[in-house]
RODOMI-431480 format. One record per residue (C-alpha): x, y, z; residue number from 1; residue in three letters. Coordinates in nm, 3 decimals, decimal comma. Last residue first. Layout:
<sites>
site x: X | y: Y | z: Z | resi: NUM | resn: ALA
...
</sites>
This chain:
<sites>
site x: 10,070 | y: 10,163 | z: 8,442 | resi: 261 | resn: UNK
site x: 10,108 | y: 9,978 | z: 8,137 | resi: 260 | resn: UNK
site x: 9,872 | y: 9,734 | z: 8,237 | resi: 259 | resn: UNK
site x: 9,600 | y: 9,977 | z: 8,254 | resi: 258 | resn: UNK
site x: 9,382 | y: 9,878 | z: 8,540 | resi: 257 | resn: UNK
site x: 9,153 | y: 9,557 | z: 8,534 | resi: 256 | resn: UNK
site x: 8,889 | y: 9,657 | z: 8,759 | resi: 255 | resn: UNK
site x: 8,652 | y: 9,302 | z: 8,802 | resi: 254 | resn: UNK
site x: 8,321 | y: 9,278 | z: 8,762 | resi: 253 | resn: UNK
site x: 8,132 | y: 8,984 | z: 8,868 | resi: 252 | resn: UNK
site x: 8,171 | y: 9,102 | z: 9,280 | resi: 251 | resn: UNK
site x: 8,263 | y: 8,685 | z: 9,454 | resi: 250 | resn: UNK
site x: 8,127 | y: 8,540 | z: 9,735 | resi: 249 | resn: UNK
site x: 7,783 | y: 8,407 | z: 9,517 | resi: 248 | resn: UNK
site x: 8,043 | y: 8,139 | z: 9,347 | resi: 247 | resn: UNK
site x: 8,296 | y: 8,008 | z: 9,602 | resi: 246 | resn: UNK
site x: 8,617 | y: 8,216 | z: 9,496 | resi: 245 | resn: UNK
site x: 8,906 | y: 8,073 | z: 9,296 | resi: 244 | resn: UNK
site x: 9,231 | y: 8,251 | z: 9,158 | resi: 243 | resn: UNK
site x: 9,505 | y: 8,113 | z: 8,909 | resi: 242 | resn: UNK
site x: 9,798 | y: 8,213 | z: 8,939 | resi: 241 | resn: UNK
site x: 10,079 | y: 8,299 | z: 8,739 | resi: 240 | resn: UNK
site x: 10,382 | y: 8,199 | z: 8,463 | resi: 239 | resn: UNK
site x: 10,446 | y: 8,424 | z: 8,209 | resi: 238 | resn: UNK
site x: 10,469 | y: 8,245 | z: 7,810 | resi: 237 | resn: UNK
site x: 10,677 | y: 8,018 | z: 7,647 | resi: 236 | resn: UNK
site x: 10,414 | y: 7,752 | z: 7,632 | resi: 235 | resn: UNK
site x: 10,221 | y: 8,015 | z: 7,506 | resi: 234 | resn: UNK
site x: 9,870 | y: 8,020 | z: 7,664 | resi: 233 | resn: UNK
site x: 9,544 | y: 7,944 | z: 7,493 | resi: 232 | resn: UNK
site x: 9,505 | y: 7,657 | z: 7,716 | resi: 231 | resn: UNK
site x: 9,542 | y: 7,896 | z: 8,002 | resi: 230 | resn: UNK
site x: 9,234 | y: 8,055 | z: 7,889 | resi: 229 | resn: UNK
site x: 9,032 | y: 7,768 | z: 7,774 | resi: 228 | resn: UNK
site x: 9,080 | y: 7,574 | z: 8,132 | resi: 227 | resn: UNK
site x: 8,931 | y: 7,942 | z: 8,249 | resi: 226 | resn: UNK
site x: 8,661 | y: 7,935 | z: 8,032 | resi: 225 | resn: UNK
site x: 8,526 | y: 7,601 | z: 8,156 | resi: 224 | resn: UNK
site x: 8,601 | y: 7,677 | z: 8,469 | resi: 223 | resn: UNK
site x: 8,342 | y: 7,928 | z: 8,489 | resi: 222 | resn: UNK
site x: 8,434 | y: 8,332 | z: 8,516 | resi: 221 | resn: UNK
site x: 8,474 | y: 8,632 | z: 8,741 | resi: 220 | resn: UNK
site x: 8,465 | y: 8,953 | z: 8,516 | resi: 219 | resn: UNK
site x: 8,703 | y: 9,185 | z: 8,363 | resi: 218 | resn: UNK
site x: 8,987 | y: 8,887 | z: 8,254 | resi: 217 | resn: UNK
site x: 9,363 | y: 8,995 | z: 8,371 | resi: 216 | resn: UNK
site x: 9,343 | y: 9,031 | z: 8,749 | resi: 215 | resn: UNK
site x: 9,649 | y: 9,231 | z: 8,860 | resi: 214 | resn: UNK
site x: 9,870 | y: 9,171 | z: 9,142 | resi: 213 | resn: UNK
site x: 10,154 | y: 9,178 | z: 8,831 | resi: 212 | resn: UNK
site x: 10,375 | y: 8,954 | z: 9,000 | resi: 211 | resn: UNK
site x: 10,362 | y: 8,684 | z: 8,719 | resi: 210 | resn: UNK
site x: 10,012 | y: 8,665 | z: 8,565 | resi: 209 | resn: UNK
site x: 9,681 | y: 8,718 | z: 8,761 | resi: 208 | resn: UNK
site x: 9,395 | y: 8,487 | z: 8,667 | resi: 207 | resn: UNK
site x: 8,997 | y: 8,465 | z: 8,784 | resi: 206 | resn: UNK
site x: 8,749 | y: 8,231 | z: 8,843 | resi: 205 | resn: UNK
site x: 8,435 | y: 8,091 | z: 9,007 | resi: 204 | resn: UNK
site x: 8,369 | y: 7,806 | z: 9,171 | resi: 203 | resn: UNK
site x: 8,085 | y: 7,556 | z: 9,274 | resi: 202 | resn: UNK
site x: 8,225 | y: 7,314 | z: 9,493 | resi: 201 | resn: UNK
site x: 8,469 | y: 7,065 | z: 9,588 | resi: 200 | resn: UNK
site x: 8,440 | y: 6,857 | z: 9,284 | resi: 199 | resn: UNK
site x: 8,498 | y: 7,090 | z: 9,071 | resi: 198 | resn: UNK
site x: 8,794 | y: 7,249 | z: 9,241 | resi: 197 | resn: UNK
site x: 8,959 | y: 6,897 | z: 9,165 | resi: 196 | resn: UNK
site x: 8,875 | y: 6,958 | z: 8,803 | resi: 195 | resn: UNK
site x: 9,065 | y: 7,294 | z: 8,800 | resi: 194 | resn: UNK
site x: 9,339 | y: 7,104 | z: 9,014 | resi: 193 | resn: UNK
site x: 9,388 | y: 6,891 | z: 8,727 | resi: 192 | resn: UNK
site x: 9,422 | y: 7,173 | z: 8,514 | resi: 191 | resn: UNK
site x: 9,684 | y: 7,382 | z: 8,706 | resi: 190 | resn: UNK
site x: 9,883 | y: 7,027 | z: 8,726 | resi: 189 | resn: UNK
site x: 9,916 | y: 6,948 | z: 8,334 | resi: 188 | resn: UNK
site x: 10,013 | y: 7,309 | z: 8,234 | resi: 187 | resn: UNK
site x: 10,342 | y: 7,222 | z: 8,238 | resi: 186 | resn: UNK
site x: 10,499 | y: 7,477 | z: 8,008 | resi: 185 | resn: UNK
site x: 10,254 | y: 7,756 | z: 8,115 | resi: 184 | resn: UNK
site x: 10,300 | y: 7,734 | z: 8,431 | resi: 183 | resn: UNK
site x: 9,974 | y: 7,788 | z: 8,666 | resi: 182 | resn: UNK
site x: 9,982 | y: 7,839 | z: 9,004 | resi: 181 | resn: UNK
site x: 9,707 | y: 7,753 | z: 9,257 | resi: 180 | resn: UNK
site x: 9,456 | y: 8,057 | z: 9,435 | resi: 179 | resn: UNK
site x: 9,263 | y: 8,010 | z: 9,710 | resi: 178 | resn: UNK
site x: 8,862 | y: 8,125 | z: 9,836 | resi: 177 | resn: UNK
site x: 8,576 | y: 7,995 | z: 10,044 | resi: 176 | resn: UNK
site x: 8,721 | y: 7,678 | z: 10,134 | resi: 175 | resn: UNK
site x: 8,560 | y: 7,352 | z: 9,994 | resi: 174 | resn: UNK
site x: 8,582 | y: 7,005 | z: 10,206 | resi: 173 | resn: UNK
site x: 8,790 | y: 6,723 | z: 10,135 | resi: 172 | resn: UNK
site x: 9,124 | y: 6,889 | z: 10,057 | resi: 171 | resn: UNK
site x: 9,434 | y: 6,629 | z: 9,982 | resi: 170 | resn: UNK
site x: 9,368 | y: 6,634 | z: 9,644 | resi: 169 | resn: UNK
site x: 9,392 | y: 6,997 | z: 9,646 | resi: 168 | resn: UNK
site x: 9,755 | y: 6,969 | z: 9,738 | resi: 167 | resn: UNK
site x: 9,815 | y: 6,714 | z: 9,459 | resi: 166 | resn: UNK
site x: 9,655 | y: 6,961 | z: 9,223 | resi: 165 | resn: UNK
site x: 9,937 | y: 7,247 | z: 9,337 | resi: 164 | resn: UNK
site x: 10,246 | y: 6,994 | z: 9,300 | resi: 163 | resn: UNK
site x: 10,391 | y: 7,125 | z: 8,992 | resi: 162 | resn: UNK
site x: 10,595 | y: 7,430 | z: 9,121 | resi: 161 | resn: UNK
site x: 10,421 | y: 7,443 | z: 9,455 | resi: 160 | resn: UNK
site x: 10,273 | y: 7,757 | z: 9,457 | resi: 159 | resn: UNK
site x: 9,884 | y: 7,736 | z: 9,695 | resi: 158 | resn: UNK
site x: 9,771 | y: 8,015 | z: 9,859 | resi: 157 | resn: UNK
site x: 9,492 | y: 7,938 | z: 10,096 | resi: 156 | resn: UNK
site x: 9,211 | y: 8,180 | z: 10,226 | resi: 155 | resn: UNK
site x: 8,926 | y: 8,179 | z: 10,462 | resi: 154 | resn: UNK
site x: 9,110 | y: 7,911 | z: 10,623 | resi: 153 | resn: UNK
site x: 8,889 | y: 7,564 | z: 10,786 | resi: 152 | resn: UNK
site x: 9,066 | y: 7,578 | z: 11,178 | resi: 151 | resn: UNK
site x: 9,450 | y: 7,519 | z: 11,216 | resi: 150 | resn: UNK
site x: 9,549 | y: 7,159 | z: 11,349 | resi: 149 | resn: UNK
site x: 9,241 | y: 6,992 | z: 11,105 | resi: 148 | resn: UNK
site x: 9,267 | y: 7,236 | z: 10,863 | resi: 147 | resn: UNK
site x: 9,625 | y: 7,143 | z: 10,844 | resi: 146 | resn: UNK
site x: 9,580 | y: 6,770 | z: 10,864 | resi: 145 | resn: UNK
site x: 9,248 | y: 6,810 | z: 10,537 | resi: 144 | resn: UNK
site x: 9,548 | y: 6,988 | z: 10,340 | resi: 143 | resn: UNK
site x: 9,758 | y: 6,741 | z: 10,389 | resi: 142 | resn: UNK
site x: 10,080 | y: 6,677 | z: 10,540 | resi: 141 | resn: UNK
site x: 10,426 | y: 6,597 | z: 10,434 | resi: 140 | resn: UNK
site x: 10,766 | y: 6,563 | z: 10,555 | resi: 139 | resn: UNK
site x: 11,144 | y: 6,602 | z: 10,368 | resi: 138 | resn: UNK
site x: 11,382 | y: 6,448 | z: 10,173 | resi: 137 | resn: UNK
site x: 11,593 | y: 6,700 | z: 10,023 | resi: 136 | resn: UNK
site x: 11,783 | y: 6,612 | z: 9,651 | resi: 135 | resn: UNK
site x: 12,017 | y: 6,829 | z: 9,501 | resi: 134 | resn: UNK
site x: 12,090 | y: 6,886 | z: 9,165 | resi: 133 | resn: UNK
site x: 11,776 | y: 7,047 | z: 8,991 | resi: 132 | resn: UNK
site x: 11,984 | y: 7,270 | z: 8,721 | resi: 131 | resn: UNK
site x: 11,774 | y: 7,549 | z: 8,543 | resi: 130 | resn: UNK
site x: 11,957 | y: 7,659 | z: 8,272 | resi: 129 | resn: UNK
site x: 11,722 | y: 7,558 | z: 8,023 | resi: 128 | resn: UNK
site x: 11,416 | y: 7,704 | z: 8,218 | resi: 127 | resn: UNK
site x: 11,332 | y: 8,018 | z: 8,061 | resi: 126 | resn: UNK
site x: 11,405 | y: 7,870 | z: 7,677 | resi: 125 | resn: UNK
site x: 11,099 | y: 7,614 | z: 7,740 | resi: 124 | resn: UNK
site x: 11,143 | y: 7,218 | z: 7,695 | resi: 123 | resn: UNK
site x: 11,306 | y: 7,190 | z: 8,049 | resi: 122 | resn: UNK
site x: 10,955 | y: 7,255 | z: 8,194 | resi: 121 | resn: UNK
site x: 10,787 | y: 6,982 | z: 8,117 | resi: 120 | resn: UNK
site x: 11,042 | y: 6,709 | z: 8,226 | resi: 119 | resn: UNK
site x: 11,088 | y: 6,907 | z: 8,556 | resi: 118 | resn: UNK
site x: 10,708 | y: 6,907 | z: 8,626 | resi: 117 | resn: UNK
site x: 10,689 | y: 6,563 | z: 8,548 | resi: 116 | resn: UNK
site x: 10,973 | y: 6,506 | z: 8,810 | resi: 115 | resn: UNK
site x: 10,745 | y: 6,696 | z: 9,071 | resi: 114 | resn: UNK
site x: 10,872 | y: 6,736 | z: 9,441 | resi: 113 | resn: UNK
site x: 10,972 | y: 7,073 | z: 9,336 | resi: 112 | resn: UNK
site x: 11,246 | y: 7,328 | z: 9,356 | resi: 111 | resn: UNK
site x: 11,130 | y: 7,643 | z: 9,126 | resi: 110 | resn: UNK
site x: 11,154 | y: 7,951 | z: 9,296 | resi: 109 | resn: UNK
site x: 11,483 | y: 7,810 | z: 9,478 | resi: 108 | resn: UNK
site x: 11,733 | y: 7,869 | z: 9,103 | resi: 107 | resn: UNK
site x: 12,063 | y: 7,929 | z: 9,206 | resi: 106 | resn: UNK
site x: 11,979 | y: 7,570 | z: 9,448 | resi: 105 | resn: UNK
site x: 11,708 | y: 7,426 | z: 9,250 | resi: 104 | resn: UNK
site x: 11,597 | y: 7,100 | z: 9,489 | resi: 103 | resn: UNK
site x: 11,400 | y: 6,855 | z: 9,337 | resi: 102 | resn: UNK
site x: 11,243 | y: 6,756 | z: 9,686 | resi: 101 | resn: UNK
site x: 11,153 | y: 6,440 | z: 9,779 | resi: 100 | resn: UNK
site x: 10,845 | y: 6,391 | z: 9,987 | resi: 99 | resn: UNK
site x: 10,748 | y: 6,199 | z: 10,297 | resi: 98 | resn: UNK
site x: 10,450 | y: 6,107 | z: 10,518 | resi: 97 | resn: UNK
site x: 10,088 | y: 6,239 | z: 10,502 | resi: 96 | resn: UNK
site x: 9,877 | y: 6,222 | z: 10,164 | resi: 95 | resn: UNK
site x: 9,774 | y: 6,420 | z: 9,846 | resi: 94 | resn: UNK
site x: 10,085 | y: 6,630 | z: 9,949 | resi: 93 | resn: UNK
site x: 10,178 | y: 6,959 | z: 10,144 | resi: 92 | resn: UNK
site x: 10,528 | y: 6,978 | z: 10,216 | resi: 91 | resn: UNK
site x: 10,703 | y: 7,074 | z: 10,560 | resi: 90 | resn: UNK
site x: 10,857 | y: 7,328 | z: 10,786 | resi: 89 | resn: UNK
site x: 10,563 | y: 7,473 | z: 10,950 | resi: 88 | resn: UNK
site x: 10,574 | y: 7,850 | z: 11,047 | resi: 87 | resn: UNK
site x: 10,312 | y: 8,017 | z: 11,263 | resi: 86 | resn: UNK
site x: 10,210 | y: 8,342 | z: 11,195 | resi: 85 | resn: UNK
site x: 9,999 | y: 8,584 | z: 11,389 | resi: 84 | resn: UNK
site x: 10,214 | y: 8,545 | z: 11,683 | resi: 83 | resn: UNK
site x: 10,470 | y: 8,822 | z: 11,501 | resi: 82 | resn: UNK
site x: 10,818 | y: 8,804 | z: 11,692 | resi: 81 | resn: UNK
site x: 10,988 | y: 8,543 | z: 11,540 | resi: 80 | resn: UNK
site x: 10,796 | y: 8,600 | z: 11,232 | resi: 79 | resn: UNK
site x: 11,157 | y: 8,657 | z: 10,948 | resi: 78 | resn: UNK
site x: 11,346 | y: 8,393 | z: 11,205 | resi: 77 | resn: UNK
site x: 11,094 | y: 8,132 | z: 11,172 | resi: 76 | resn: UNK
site x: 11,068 | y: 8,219 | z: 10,791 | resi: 75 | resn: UNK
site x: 11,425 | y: 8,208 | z: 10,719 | resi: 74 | resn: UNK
site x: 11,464 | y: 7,913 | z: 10,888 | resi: 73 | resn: UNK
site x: 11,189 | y: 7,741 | z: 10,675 | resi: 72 | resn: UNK
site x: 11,384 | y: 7,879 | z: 10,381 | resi: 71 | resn: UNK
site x: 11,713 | y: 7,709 | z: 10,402 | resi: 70 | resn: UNK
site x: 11,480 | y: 7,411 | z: 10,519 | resi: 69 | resn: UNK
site x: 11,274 | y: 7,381 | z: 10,187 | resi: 68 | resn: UNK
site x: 10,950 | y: 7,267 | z: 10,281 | resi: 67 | resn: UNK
site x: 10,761 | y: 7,580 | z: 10,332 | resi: 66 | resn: UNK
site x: 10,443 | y: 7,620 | z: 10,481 | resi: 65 | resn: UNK
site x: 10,297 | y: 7,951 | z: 10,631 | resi: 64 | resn: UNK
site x: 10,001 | y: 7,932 | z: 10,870 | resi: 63 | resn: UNK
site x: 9,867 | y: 8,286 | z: 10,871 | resi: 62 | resn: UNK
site x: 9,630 | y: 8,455 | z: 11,153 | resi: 61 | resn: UNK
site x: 9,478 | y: 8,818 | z: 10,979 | resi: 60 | resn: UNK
site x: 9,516 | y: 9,176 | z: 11,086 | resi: 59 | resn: UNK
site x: 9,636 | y: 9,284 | z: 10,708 | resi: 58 | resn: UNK
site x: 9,950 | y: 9,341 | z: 10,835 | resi: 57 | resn: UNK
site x: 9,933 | y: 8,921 | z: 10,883 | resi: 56 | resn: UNK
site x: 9,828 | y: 8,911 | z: 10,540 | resi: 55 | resn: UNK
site x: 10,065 | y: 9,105 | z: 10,372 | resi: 54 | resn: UNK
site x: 10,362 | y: 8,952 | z: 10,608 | resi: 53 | resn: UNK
site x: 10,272 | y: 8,623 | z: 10,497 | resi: 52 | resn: UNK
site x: 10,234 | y: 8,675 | z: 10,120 | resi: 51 | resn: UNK
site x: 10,638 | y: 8,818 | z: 10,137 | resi: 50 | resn: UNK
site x: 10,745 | y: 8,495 | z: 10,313 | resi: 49 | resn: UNK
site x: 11,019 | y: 8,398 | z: 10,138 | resi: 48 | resn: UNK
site x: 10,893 | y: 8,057 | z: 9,997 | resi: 47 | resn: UNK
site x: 10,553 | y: 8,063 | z: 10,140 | resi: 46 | resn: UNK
site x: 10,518 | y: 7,728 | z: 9,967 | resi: 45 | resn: UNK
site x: 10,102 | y: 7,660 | z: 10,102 | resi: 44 | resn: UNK
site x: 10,042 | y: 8,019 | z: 10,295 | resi: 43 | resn: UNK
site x: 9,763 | y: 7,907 | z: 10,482 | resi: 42 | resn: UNK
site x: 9,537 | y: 8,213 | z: 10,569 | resi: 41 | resn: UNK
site x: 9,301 | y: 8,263 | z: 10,845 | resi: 40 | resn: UNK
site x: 9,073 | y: 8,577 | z: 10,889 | resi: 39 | resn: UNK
site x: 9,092 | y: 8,780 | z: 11,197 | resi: 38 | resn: UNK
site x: 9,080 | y: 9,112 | z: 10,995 | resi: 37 | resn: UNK
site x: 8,996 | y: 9,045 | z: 10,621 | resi: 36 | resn: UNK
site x: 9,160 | y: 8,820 | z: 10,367 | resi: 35 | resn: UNK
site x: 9,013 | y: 8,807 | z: 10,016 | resi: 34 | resn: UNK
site x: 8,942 | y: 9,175 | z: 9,907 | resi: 33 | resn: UNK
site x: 9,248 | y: 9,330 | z: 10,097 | resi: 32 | resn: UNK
site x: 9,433 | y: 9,079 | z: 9,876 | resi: 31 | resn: UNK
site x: 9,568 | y: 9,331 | z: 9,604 | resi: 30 | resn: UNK
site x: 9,550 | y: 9,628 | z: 9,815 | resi: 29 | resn: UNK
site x: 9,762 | y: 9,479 | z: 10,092 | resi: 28 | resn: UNK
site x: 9,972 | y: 9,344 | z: 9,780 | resi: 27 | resn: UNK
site x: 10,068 | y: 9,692 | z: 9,623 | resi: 26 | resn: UNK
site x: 10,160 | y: 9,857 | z: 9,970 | resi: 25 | resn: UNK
site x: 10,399 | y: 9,579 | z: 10,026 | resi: 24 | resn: UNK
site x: 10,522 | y: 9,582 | z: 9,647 | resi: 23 | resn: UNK
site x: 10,603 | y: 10,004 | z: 9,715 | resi: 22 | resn: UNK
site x: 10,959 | y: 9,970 | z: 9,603 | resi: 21 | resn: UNK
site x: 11,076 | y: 9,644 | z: 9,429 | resi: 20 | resn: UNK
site x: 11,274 | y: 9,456 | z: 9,599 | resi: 19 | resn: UNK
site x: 11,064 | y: 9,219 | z: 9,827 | resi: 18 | resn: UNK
site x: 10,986 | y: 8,952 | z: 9,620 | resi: 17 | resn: UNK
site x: 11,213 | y: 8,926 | z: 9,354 | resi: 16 | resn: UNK
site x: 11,470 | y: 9,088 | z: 9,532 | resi: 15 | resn: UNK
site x: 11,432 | y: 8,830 | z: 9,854 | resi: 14 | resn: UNK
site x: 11,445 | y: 8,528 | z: 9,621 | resi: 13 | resn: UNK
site x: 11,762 | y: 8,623 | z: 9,435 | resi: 12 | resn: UNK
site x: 11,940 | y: 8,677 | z: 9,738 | resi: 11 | resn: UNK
site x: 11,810 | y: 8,308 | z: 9,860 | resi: 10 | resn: UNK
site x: 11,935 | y: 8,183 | z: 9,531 | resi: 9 | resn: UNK
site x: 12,274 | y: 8,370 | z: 9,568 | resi: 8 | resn: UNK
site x: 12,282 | y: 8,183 | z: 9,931 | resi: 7 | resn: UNK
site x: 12,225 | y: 7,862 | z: 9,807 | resi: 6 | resn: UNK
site x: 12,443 | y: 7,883 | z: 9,515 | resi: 5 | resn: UNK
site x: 12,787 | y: 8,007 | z: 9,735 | resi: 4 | resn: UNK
site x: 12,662 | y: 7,721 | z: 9,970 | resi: 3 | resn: UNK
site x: 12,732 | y: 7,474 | z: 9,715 | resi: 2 | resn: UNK
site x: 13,037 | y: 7,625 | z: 9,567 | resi: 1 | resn: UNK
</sites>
């Protein structure tokens, strides 16, 4: 039964992220403005890989990192034959050495190293059936260890189900752009890492909802409005990401197509 949930949760990975026609064309396009030819990327919980591939087509180096081994394997075998990514089976944490994973077997989106963030979330209607019943014990790095290994990224992704402001906290230097998660239901991490950010440098912000690859505020904005934003939210509500560019790098106006389209 065990394997029969890891590899429906693996199924339901790939369709979320790579079955729906025309999402490769939609995320070139999407993060064209952030990664350029010969950039560097980390790809903190790259998960099934689908940032990865964007940025590598879009000529840039990626370091993915994914702590879950079903999916580290995936990954290796998914880039065995692209050099610009390099795979890393491991967490990212405040600080090197080990982290247990709250592993989600039907449900791999959401495995986390964060009990709070499994307390938080089982309050919400989306998550009730969620079952965290394995356990994976795994390595960690920082931030600071991969920058050290890799070069300072012109991009990092960071979806970590929890985790994303201990990632940060593990960052001693600012990068020019990321983007964290934000849930809703446990809005406790996005937050912290929005003071972590502050602390790094001078930021300015943005949010895309879900897998829309669309920004929803016209205009790049403080922190202070942003921590308003999300804590306007419905606990109920879309999860998504929040997106961070080192003020000056950033255009102020921002399309915002028709979300109906």
């Amino acid at each position: 039964m065990r394997l029969l949930d890891r590899a429906y949760g693996l199924g339901r990975s790939l369709w979320i992220y790579y079955g729906k026609p025309g999402n490769g064309r939609r995320l070139d396009a999407f993060y064209r403005p952030f990664v350029r030819p010969g950039a560097l990327c980390f790809d903190i919980g790259a998960h099934v890989g689908s940032r990865a591939r964007s940025w590598s087509r879009l000529g840039a180096r990626v370091v993915a990192v994914e702590p879950q081994p079903d999916f580290a394997r995936f990954l290796r075998r998914l880039f065995r034959n692209d050099p610009r990514v390099v795979v890393r089976a491991e967490a990212v944490a405040a600080s090197p050495g080990r982290v247990t994973l709250l592993v989600s077997p039907r449900t791999p989106t959401v495995t986390t190293g964060s009990p709070d963030f499994v307390a938080a979330t089982r309050r919400v209607p989306s998550f009730a059936w969620v079952r965290w019943d394995e356990r994976v014990e795994v390595p960690a790095v920082t931030l600071d260890m991969l920058v050290e290994a890799h070069g300072l990224p012109d991009f990092v992704k960071i979806d970590v189900e929890g985790m994303e402001h201990q990632v940060l906290a593990g960052l001693s230097r600012p990068v020019p752009a990321l983007s964290f998660e934000f849930v809703p239901s446990a809005l406790a991490s996005a937050l912290s890492s929005l003071d972590r950010l502050a602390l790094l440098g001078a930021y300015r912000f943005n949010v895309s909802r879900g897998e829309s690859l669309r920004f929803v505020l016209p205009e790049w904005v403080d922190a202070a409005t942003v921590r308003a934003w999300l804590l306007a939210c419905e606990p109920t509500g879309d999860s998504g990401d929040v997106y961070a560019r080192l003020a000056g790098r950033q255009e102020e106006k921002v399309e915002v197509p028709d979300r109906q389209a």
